[in-house]
C-alpha distance (Angstrom), angle and dihedral (degrees) to the residues before:
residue distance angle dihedral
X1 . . .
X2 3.75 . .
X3 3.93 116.8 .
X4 3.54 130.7 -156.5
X5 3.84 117.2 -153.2
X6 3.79 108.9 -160.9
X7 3.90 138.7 -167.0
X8 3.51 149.9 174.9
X9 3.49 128.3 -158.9
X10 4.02 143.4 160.1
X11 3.96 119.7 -119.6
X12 4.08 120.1 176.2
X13 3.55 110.7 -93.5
X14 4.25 87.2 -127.3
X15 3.62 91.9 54.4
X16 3.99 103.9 57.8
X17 3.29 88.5 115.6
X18 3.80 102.3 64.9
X19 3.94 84.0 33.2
X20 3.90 82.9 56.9
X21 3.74 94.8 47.5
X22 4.01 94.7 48.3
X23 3.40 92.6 55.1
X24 3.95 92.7 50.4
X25 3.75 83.9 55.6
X26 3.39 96.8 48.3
X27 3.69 107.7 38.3
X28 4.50 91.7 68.5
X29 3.96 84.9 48.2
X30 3.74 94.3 51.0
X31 4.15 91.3 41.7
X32 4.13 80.7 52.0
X33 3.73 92.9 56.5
X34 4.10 90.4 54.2
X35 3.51 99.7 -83.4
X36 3.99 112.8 142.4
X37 3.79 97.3 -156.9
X38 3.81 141.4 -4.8
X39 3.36 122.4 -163.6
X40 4.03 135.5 -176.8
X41 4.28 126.3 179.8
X42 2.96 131.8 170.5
X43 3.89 138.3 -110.0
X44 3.66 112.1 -90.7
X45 3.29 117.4 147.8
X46 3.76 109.7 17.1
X47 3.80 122.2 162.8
X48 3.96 124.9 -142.1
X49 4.14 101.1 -132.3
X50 3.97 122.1 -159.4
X51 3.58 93.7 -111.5
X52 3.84 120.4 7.3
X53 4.24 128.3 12.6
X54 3.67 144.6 135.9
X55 3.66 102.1 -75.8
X56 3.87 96.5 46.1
X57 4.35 84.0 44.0
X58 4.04 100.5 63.0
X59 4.45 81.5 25.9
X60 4.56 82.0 -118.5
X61 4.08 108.5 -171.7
X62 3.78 118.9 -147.0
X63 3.29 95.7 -80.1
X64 3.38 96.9 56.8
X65 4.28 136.7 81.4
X66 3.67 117.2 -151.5
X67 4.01 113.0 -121.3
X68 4.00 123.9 -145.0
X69 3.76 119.6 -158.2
X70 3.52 145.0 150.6
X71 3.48 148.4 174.0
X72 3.66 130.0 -134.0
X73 3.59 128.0 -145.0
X74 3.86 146.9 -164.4
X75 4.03 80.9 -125.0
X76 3.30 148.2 -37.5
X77 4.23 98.0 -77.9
X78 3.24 89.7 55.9
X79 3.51 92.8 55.2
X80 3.82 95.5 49.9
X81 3.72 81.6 51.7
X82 3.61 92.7 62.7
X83 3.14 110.2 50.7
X84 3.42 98.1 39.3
X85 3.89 87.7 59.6
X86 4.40 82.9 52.8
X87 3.99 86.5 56.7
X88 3.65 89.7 45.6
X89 4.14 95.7 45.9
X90 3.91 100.5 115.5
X91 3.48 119.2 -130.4
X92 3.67 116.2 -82.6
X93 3.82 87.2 41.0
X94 4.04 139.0 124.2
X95 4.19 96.3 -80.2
X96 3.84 105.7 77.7
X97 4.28 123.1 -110.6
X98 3.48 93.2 -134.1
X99 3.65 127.4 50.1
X100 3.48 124.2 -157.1
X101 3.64 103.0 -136.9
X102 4.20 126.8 44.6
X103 3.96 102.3 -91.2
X104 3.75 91.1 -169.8
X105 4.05 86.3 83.5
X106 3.85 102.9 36.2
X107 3.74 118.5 115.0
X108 3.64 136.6 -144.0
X109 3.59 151.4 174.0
X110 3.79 142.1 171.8
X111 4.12 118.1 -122.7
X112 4.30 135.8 -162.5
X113 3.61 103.4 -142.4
X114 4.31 104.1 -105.9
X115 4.26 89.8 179.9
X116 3.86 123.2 0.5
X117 4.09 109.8 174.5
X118 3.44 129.8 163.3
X119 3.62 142.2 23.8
X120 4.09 120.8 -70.8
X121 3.79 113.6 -150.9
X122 3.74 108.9 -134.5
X123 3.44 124.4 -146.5
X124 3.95 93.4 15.0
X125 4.25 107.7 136.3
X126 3.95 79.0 -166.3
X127 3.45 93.1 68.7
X128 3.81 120.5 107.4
X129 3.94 127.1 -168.9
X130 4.11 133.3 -160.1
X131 3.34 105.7 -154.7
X132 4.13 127.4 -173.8
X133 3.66 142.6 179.7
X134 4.09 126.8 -148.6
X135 3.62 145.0 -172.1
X136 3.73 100.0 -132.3
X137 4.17 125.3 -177.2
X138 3.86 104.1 -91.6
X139 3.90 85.8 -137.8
X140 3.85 91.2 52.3
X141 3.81 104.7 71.6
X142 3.87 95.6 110.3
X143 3.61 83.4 47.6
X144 3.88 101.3 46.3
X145 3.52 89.2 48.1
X146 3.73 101.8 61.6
X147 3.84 82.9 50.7
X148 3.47 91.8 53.7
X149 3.93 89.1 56.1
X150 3.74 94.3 44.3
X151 3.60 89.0 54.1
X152 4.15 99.1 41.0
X153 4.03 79.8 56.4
X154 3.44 90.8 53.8
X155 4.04 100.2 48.1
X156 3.31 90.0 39.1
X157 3.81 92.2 61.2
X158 3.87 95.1 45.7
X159 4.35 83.5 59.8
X160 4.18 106.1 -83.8
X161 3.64 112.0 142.7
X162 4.01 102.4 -146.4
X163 3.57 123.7 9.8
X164 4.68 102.1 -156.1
X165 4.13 113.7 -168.2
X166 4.11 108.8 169.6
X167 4.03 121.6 174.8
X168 3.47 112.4 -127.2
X169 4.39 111.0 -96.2
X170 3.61 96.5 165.8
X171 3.76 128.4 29.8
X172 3.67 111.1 163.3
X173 3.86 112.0 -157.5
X174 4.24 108.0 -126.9
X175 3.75 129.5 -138.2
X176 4.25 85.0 -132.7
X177 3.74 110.0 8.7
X178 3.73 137.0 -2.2
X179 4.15 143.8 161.2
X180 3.91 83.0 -91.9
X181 3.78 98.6 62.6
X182 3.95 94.6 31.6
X183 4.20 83.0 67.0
X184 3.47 97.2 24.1
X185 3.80 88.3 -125.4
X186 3.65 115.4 -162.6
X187 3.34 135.8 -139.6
X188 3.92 91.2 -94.3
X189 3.49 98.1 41.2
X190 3.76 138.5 87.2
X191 4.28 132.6 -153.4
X192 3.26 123.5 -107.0
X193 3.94 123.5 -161.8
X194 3.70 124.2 -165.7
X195 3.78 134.8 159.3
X196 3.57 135.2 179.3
X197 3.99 119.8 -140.2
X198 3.96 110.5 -147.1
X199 4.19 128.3 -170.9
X200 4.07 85.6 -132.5
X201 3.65 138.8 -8.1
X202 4.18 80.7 -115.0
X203 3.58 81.5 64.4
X204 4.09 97.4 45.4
X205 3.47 90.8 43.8
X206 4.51 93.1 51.7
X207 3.39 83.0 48.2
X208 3.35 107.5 52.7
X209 3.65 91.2 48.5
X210 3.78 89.8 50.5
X211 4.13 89.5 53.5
X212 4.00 93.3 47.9
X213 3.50 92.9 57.5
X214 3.15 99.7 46.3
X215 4.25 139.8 62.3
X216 3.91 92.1 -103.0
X217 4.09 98.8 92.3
X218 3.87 91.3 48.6
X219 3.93 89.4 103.1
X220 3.40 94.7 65.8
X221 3.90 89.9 78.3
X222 3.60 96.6 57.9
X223 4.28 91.9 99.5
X224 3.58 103.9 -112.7
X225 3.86 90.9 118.2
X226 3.06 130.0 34.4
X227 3.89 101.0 -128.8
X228 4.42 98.6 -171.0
X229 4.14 78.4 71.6
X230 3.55 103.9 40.8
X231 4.07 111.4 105.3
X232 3.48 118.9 -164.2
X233 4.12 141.4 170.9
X234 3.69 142.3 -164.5
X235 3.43 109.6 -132.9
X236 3.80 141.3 -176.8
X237 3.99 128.6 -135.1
X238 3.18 117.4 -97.2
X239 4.18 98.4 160.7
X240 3.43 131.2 -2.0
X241 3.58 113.2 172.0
């Protein structure tokens, strides 16, 4: 089964650049170690929420941009795989000494695919993604995931090009920040991770106008997640390789 590892993380806004050029080096060493994608972009158009949201999740100061990537896998041993072979990489090898971001605060989880429609376009720096996190019912998978679909269908139809929901598998509690806090997940909840892939923000931005005024984002009222935690972003490509 395909597995999505996802993470969030805060880079200074002056230094997307060398953010830019890590993640070039890092995304063919990743695909080497079984990985079938990895993908950074870059914070865009990222909301401040009343009580939880992307800034407040990875704790980003002014003069920093929140970063969303992930990394999809064949499944989730071959994940494990990799980055256990990063942690292993003696110094003086291919993952760089220095990162360009603080990696104390970044946040990550592993997913199982509840809804993947569509068709991404690799590669493409046009490409923009809205990305979200949710506290979800742990009992309501089944349930969450027929959402997902109805939803996919309905992004899909207003021009998206792949529509990704994934149930959190593996959510790793942090000594600073983590995927738990960032929702506020409690102790009878689960995450959910879903982002939509776009050919342009022109597009994303059509489309969402297109959904709001009409019936298609009812669903999203029918309890399954609670939406005053949810934190979300609109972010452009930076690499997807």
């Amino acid at each position: 089964m395909t597995y999505v590892s996802a993470a969030m993380l805060a880079v200074p806004t002056a230094g997307k650049a060398a953010y830019a050029e890590f993640s070039t080096v890092m995304a063919p060493m990743i695909r080497g170690l079984g990985a079938l994608r990895a993908v950074d972009a870059w914070g865009d158009d990222v909301p401040a929420g009343q009580r939880t949201d992307m800034f407040r999740a990875v704790e980003a100061t002014p003069d920093e941009t929140p970063v969303f990537s992930w990394i999809e896998f064949p499944d989730a041993e071959t994940a494990e795989a990799c980055f256990a072979a990063m942690m292993a990489e003696p110094e003086g090898g291919q993952v760089p000494q220095e990162m360009p971001f603080d990696g104390a605060r970044m946040i990550f989880a592993g997913f199982e695919p509840l809804c993947d429609r569509g068709a991404a376009r690799p590669g493409d720096a046009e490409v923009y993604v809205d990305a979200a996190l949710f506290p979800v019912a742990a009992d309501a998978r089944e349930a969450y995931a027929a959402r997902a679909v109805r939803m996919a269908e309905a992004f899909l139809e207003v021009g998206a090009l792949r529509c990704f929901d994934g149930w959190g598998v593996y959510v790793p509690e942090g000594k600073r920040t983590d995927m738990r806090r960032a929702v506020a997940l409690g102790p009878d909840e689960a995450l959910a991770m879903g982002f939509i892939e776009w050919p342009s923000k022109a597009v994303r931005d059509a489309g969402w106008v297109k959904l709001m005024e009409g019936p298609s984002l009812s669903g999203l009222d029918d309890g399954l997640a609670d939406m005053a935690r949810m934190i979300q972003g609109g972010f452009s490509m930076l690499v997807d390789a």
